[in-house]
ROKOLTOR-263115 format. One record per residue (C-alpha): residue in one letter; chain; z, x, y. Coordinates in steps of 0.1 Angstrom, whole numbers, plus 5000, padded with zeros to 4 digits. Each point is the difference from the previous one (the first is absolute). Example, Ala and Ser with C-alpha at 12.3 -4.5 7.8 and 13.67 -1.06 7.14 Angstrom:
BEGIN
<atom><resn>A</resn><chain>A</chain><c3>5078</c3><c1>5123</c1><c2>4955</c2></atom>
<atom><resn>S</resn><chain>A</chain><c3>4993</c3><c1>5014</c1><c2>5034</c2></atom>
//
This chain:
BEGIN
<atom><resn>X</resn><chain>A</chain><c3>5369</c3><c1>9813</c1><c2>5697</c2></atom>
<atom><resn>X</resn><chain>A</chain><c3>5003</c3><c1>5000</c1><c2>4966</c2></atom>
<atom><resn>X</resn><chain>A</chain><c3>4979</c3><c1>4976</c1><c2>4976</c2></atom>
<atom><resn>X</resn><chain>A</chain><c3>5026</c3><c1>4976</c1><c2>4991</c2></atom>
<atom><resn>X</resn><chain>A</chain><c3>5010</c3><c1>4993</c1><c2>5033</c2></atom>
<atom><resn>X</resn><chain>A</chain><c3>4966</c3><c1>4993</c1><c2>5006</c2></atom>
<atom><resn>X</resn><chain>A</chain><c3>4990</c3><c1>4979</c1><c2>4971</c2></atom>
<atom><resn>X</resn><chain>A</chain><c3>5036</c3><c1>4978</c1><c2>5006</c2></atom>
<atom><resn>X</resn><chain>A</chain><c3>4987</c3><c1>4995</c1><c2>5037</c2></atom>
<atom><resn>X</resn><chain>A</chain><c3>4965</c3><c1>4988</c1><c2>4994</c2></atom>
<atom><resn>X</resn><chain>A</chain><c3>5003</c3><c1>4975</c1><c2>4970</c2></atom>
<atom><resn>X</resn><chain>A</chain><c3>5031</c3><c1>4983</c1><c2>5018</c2></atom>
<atom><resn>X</resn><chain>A</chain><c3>5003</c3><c1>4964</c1><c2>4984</c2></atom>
<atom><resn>X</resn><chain>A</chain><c3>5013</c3><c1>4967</c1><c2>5018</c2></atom>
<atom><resn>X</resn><chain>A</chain><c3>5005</c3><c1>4967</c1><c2>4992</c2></atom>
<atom><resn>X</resn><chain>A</chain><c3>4967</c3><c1>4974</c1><c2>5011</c2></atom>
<atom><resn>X</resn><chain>A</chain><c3>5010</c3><c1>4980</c1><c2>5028</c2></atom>
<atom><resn>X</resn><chain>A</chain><c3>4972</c3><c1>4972</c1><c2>5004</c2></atom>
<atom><resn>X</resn><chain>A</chain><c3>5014</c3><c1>4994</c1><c2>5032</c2></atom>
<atom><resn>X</resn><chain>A</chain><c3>4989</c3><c1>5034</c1><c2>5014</c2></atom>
<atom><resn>X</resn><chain>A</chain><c3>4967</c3><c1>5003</c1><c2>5010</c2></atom>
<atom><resn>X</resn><chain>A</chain><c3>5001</c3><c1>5037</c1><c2>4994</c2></atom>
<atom><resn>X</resn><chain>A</chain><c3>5003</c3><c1>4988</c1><c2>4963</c2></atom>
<atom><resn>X</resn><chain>A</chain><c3>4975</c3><c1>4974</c1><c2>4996</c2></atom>
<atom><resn>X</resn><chain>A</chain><c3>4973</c3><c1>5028</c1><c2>5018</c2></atom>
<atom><resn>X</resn><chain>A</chain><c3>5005</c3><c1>5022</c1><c2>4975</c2></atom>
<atom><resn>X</resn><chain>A</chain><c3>4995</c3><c1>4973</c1><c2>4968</c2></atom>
<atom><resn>X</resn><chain>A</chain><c3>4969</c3><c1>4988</c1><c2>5021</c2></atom>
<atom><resn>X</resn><chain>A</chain><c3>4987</c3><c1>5041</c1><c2>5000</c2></atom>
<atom><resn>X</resn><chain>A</chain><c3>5008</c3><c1>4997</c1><c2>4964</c2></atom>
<atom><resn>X</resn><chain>A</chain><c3>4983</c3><c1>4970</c1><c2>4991</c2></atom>
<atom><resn>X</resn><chain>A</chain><c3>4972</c3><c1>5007</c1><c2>5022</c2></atom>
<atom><resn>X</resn><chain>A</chain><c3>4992</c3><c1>5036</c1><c2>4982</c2></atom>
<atom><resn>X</resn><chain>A</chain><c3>5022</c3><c1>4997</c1><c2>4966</c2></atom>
<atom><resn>X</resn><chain>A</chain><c3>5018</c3><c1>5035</c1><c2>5009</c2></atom>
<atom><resn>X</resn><chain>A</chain><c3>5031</c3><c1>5005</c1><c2>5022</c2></atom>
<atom><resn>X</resn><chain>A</chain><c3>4986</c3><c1>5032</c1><c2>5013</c2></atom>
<atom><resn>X</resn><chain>A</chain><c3>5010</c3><c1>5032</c1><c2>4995</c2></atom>
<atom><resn>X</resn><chain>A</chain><c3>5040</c3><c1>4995</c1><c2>5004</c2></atom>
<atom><resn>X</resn><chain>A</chain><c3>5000</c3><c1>4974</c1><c2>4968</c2></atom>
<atom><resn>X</resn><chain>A</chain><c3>5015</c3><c1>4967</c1><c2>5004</c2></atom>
<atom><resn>X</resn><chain>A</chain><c3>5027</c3><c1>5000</c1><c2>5028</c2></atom>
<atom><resn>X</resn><chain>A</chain><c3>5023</c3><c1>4970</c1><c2>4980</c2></atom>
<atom><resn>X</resn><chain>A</chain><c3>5023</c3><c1>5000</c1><c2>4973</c2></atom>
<atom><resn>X</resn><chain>A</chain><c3>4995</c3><c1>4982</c1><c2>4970</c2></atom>
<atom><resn>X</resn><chain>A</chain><c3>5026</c3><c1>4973</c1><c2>4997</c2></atom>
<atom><resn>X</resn><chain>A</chain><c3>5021</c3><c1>4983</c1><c2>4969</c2></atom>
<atom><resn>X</resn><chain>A</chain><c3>4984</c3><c1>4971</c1><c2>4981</c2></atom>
<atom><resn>X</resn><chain>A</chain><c3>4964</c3><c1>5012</c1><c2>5015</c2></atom>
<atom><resn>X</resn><chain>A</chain><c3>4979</c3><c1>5024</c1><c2>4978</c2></atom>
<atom><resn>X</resn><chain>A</chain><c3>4975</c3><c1>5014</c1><c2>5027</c2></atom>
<atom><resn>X</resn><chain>A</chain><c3>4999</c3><c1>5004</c1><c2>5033</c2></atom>
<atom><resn>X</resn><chain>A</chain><c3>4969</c3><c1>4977</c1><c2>5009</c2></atom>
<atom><resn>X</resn><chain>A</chain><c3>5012</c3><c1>4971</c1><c2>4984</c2></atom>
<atom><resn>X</resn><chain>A</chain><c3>5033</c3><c1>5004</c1><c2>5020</c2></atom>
<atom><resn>X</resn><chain>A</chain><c3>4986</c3><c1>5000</c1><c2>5031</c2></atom>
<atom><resn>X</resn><chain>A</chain><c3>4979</c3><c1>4971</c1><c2>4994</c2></atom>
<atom><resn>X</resn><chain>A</chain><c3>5029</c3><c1>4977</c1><c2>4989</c2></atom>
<atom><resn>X</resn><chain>A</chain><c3>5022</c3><c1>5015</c1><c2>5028</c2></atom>
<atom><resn>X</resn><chain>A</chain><c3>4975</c3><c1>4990</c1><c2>5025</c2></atom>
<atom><resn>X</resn><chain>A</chain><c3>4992</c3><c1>4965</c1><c2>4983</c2></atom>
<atom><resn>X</resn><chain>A</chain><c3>5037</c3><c1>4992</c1><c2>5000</c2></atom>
<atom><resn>X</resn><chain>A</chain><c3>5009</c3><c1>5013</c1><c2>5037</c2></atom>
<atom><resn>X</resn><chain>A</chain><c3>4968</c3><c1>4977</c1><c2>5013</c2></atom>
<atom><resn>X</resn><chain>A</chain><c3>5010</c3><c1>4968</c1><c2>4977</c2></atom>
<atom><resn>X</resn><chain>A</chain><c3>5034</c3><c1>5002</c1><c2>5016</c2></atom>
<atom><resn>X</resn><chain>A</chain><c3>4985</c3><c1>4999</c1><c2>5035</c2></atom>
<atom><resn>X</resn><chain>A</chain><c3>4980</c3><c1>4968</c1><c2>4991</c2></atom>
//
């Protein structure tokens, strides 16, 4: 296998999705111990938002407000 193939398999982006638990586990583990572990952060950095933490907070925030 050769090493690019490799490296485009294991840092993989996607989009949050606070409506996946999957999602929300992994920003707990990263919260919890301020690392995401050796794969790096599994989401991709969306437009207006300048880092990834703050994204997922506001995305969370918002998807639970709208539940209210």
């Amino acid at each position: 296998m050769s090493t690019l193939f490799s490296l485009k398999h294991r840092f993989v982006k996607r989009i949050f999705d606070p409506a996946n638990a999957e999602d929300l586990a992994a920003y707990k583990k990263y919260v919890q111990t301020d690392n995401w572990g050796p794969d790096g952060c599994p989401f991709e950095l969306e437009w207006p938002w300048l880092d990834i933490p703050s994204m997922l907070s506001h995305k969370i925030s918002q998807h639970f407000v709208e539940q209210i």
